[in-house]
C-alpha positions in Angstrom: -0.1 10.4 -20.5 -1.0 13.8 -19.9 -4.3 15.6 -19.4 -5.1 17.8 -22.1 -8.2 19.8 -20.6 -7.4 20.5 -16.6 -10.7 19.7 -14.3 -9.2 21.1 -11.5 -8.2 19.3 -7.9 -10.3 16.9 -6.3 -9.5 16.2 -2.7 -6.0 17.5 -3.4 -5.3 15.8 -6.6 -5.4 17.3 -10.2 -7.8 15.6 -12.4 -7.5 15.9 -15.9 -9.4 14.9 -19.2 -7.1 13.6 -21.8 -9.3 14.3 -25.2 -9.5 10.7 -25.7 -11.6 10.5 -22.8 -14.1 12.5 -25.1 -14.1 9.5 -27.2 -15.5 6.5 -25.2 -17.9 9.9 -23.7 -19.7 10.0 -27.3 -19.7 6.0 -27.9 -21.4 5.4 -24.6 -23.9 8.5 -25.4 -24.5 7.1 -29.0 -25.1 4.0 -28.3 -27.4 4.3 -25.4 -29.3 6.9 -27.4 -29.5 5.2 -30.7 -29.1 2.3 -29.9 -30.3 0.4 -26.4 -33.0 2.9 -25.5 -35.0 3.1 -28.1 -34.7 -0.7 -28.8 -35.8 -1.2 -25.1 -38.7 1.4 -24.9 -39.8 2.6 -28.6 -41.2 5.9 -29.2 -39.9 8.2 -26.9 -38.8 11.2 -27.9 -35.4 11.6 -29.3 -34.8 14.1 -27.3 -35.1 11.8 -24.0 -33.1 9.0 -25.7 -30.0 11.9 -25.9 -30.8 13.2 -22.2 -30.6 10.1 -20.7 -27.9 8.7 -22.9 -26.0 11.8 -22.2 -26.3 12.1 -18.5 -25.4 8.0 -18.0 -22.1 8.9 -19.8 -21.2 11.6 -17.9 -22.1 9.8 -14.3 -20.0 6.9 -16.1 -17.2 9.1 -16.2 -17.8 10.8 -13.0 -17.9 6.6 -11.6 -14.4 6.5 -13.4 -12.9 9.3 -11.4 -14.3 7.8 -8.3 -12.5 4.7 -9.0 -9.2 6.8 -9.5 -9.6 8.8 -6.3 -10.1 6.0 -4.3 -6.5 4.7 -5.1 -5.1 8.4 -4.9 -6.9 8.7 -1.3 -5.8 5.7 0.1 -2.4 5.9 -1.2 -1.8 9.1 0.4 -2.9 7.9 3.8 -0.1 5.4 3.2 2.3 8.3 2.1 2.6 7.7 -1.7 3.0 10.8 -3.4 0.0 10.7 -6.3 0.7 13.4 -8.8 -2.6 13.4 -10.8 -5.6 11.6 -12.6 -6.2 11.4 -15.7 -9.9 9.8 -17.4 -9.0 8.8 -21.0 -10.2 6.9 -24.2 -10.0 3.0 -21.8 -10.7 4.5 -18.4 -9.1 6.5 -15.8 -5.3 6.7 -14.4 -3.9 7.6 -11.1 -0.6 8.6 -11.7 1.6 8.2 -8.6 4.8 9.6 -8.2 6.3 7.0 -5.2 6.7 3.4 -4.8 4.0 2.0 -1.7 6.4 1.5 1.3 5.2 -2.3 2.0 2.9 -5.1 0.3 0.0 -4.4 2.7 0.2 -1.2 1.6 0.8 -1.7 -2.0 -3.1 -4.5 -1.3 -4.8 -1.1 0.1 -4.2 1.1 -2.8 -4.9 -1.6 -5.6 -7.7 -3.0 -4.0 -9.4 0.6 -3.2 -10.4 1.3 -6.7 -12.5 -2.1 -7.6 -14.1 -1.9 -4.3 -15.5 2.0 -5.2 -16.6 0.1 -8.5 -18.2 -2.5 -7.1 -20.2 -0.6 -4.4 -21.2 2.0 -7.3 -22.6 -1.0 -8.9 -24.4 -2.3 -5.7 -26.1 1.3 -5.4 -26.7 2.1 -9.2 -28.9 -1.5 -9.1 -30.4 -0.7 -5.7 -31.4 2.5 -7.3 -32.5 1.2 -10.9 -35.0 -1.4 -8.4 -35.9 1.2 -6.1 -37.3 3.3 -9.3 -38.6 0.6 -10.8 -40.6 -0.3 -7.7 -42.1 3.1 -7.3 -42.6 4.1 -10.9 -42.3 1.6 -13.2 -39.5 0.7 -15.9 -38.6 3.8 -18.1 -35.4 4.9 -19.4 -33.8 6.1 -16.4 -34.1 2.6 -15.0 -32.4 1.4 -17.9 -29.6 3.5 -17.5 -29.1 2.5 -13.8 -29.0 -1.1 -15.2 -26.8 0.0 -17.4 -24.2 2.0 -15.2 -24.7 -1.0 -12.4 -23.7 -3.7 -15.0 -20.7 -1.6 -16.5 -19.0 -0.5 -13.2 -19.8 -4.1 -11.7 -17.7 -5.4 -15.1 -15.2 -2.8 -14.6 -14.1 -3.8 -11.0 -14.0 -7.3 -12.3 -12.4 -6.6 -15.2 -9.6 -4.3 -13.2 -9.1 -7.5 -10.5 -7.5 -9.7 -13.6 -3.9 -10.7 -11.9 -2.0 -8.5 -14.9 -0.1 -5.0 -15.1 -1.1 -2.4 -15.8 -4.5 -3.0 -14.2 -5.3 -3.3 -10.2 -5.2 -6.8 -10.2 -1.7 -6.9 -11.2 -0.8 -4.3 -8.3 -2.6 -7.3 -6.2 -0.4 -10.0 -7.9 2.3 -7.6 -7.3 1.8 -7.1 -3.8 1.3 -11.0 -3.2 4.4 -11.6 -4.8 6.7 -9.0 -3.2 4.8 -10.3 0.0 5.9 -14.1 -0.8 9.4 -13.5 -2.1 10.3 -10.5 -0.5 11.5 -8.8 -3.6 9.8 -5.8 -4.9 11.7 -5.4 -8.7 11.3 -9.3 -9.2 7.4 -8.9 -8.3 7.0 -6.2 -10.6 8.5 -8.0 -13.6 6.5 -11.0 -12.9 3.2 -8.5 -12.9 4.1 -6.8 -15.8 5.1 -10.4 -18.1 1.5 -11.6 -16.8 0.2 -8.0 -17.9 2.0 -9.1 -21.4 0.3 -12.3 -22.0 -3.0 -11.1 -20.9 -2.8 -8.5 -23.6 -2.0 -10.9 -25.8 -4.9 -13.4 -25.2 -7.3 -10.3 -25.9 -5.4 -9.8 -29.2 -6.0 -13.1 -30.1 -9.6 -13.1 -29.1 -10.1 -9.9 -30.9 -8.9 -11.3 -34.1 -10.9 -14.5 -33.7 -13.6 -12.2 -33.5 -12.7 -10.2 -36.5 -12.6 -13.4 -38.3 -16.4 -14.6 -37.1 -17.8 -10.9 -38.7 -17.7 -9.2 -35.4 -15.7 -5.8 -36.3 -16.3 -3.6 -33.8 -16.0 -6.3 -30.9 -13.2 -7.5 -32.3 -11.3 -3.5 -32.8 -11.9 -3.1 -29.2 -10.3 -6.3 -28.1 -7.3 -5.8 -30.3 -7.2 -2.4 -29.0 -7.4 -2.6 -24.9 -5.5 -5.7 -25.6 -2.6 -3.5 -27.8 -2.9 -1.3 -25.1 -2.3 -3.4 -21.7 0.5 -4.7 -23.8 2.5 -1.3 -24.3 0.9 -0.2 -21.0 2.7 -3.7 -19.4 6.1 -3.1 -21.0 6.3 0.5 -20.2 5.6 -0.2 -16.6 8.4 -3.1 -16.7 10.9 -0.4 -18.0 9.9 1.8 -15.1 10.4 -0.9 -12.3 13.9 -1.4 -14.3 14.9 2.1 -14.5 13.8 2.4 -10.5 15.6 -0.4 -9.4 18.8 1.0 -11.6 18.5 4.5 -10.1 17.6 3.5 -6.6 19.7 5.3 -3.7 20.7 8.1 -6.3 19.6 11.5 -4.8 18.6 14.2 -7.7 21.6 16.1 -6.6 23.9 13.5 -8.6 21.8 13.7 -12.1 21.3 17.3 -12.0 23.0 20.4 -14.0 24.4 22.7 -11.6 24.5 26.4 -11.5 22.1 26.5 -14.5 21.8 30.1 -16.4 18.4 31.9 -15.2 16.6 34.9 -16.0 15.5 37.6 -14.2 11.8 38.2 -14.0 11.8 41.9 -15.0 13.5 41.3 -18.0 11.5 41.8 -21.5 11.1 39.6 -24.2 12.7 41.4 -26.3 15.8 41.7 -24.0 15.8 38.0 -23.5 15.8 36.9 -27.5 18.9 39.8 -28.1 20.7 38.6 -25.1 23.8 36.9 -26.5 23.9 34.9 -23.0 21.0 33.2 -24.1 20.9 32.7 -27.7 21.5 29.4 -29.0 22.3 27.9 -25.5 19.2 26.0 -23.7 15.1 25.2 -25.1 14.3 26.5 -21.3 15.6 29.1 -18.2 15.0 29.1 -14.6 13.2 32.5 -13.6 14.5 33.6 -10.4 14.0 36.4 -7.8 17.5 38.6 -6.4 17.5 35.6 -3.7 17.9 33.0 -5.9 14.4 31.6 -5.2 12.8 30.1 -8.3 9.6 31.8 -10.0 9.1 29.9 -12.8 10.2 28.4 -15.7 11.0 30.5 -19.3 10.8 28.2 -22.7 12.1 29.3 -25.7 8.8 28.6 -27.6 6.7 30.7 -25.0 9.2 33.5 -26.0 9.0 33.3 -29.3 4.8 32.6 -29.0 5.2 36.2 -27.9 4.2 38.9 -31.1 6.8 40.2 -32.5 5.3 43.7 -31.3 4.5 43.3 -28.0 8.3 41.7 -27.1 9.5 45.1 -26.3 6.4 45.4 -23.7 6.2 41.9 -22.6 8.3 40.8 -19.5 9.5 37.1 -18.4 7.5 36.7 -15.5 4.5 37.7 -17.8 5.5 34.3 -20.1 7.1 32.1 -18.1 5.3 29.0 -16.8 4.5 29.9 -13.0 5.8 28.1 -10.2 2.0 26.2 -9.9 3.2 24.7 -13.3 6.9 23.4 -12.6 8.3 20.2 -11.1 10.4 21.7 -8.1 12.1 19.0 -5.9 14.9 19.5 -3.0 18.5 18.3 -4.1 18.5 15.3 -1.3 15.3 14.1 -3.3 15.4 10.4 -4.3 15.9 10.0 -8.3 13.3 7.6 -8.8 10.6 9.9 -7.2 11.2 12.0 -9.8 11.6 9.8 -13.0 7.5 9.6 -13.5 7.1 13.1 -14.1 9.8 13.7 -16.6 9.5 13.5 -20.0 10.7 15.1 -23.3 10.6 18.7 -23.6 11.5 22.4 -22.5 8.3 22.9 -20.2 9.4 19.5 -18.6 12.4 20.4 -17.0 12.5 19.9 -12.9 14.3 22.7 -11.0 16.4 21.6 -8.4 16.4 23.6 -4.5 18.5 23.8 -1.5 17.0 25.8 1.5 14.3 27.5 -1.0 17.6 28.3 -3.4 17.8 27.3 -6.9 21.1 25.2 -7.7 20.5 22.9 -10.7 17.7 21.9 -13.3 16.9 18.1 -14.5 15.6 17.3 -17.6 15.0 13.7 -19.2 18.9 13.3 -21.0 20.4 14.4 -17.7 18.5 10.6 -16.6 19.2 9.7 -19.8 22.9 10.2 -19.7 22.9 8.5 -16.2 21.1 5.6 -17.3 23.2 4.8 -20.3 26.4 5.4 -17.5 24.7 2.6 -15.2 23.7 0.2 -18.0 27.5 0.0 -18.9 29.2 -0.1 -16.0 26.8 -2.4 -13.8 26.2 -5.9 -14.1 22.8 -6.4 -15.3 20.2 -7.8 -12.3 19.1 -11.1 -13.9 15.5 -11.5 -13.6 14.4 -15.2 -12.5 11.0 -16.6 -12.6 
């Protein structure tokens, strides 16, 4: 999942909003604001009901990312590459790029993010009590109680022993601990992650059939989701373990054809080296150093008019934008980031040189290669 509005970095790390994220934003507002509030103190202005309701959703948001960066911080003080975070429609998502080098530290980055959610808890209800103390209930305390009881739930609900949530990373890291086998102790997460989603399913159509609706959508839903989120992680851990010890240098395209950065649109839609060839071109400099990346649809989002007058390194995606590994780079650090589409593609560098470009069928060619011609790992327990 992507980020569809950039935030920016926080403590190193790019932090996105994906626009569901805008979603669960106006659920929590409305239903603070028209909802609990005015149920628990009557007559207020509406106005306060929406500027209290409004300001508890965004802290519970800002509590989300907290969660996130405390698994992104921790994991790169253990040296686990973490690409970016994402806050969406069911919470937040630390995407990270390498696997945690040992079970301890594969305990410290799981555990990180519940423990930020329970002490957020701790200090929302110290706060709500202090207020109360001093000046009484309003509805400022009520949010505090509110954002105390919610991130208190979510670090509870994120130590569950199931992918894709924390507490399967635990179970994970017990089992690889145990058994010694990293691949086996992700499958065994990610099955649990399965039947966990599958139990809120259940419950969610039990609900539906008691007259609870909108209980039971949201069950069905987070329970639909863990479910794909479960079996997409177990396709990862058996890609990784298919790909492992393969360096980027045997996956890549070599010699791929680039364009110069001076070069107009124009220039580079007549060119008859270019035409009907790739969906995306390196930009390089004389040295051979990569710039950026050219797709054919930011080309051709280009006005007709302004072609002539437009050059390549005025449309290309910059450098800032682009996946750019080293050739000796294990495959499976860069398998995460990859995904369908021109803007996608990973350029490949030997001493600051470009020599190849990756996209997802070069993997995907490689993986139907290996699927063949290896004997499948059998997966016990």
């Amino acid at each position: 999942m992507r980020a569809s509005f950039p935030l920016g970095r926080v403590a190193g790390v790019r932090v996105g909003l994906h626009w569901s994220a805008l979603g669960i934003f106006w659920i929590i507002a409305l239903g603070l604001a028209s909802g609990s509030l005015p149920h628990m103190y009557p007559g207020r202005p509406w106005v306060a009901y929406w500027a209290v309701g409004l300001g508890a959703a965004a802290v519970f948001l800002a509590s989300l990312l907290a969660h996130e960066l405390a698994h992104a911080v921790v994991a790169r003080r253990n040296e686990v590459d973490v690409d970016e975070i994402v806050l969406w429609l069911l919470g937040g998502m630390a995407r990270i790029r390498t696997e945690a080098p040992s079970p301890a530290a594969e305990l410290r980055i799981a555990g990180a993010g519940p423990l930020v959610s329970l002490v957020l808890g701790g200090l929302f209800a110290l706060a709500a009590w202090a207020l109360d103390a001093s000046a009484g209930g309003g509805l400022v305390v009520e949010a505090l109680i509110w954002l105390a009881a919610i991130n208190i739930l979510l670090a509870l609900f994120n130590t569950v022993p199931a992918a894709p949530l924390d507490g399967g990373r635990l179970l994970r890291a017990f089992l690889w601990w145990r058994g010694g086998d990293p691949y086996r102790a992700s499958m065994q997460a990610t099955a649990a992650g399965r039947v966990f989603g599958w139990l809120l399913v259940a419950g969610g159509l039990l609900m539906f059939a008691r007259g609870d609706v909108f209980g039971g959508l949201w069950f069905v839903m987070i329970g639909w989701f863990l479910i794909a989120a479960a079996t997409a992680e177990g396709g990862q851990a058996q890609l990784r373990a298919l790909l492992a010890g393969l360096p980027v240098r045997q996956v890549m395209t070599p010699d791929p054809v680039t364009v110069a950065p001076g070069l107009t649109i124009a220039e580079f839609l007549a060119d008859a080296r270019y035409r009907y060839r790739h969906s995306a071109y390196p930009v390089t400099g004389d040295d051979g150093t990569p710039l950026g990346l050219l797709t054919l649809r930011g080309a051709g989002g280009v006005p007709e008019g302004r072609r002539p007058h437009v050059t390549v390194a005025e449309a290309m995606l910059p450098l800032t934008h682009v996946t750019v590994v080293d050739a000796g780079t294990a495959l499976t650090e860069l398998t995460p980031q990859l995904a369908p589409g021109a803007e996608h593609r990973t350029l490949v560098t030997d001493q600051g040189r470009l020599i190849g470009i990756v996209s997802a069928s070069d993997v995907g060619r490689v993986v139907s290669w290996l699927t063949t011609t290896t004997p499948r790992r059998r997966n016990s327990g």
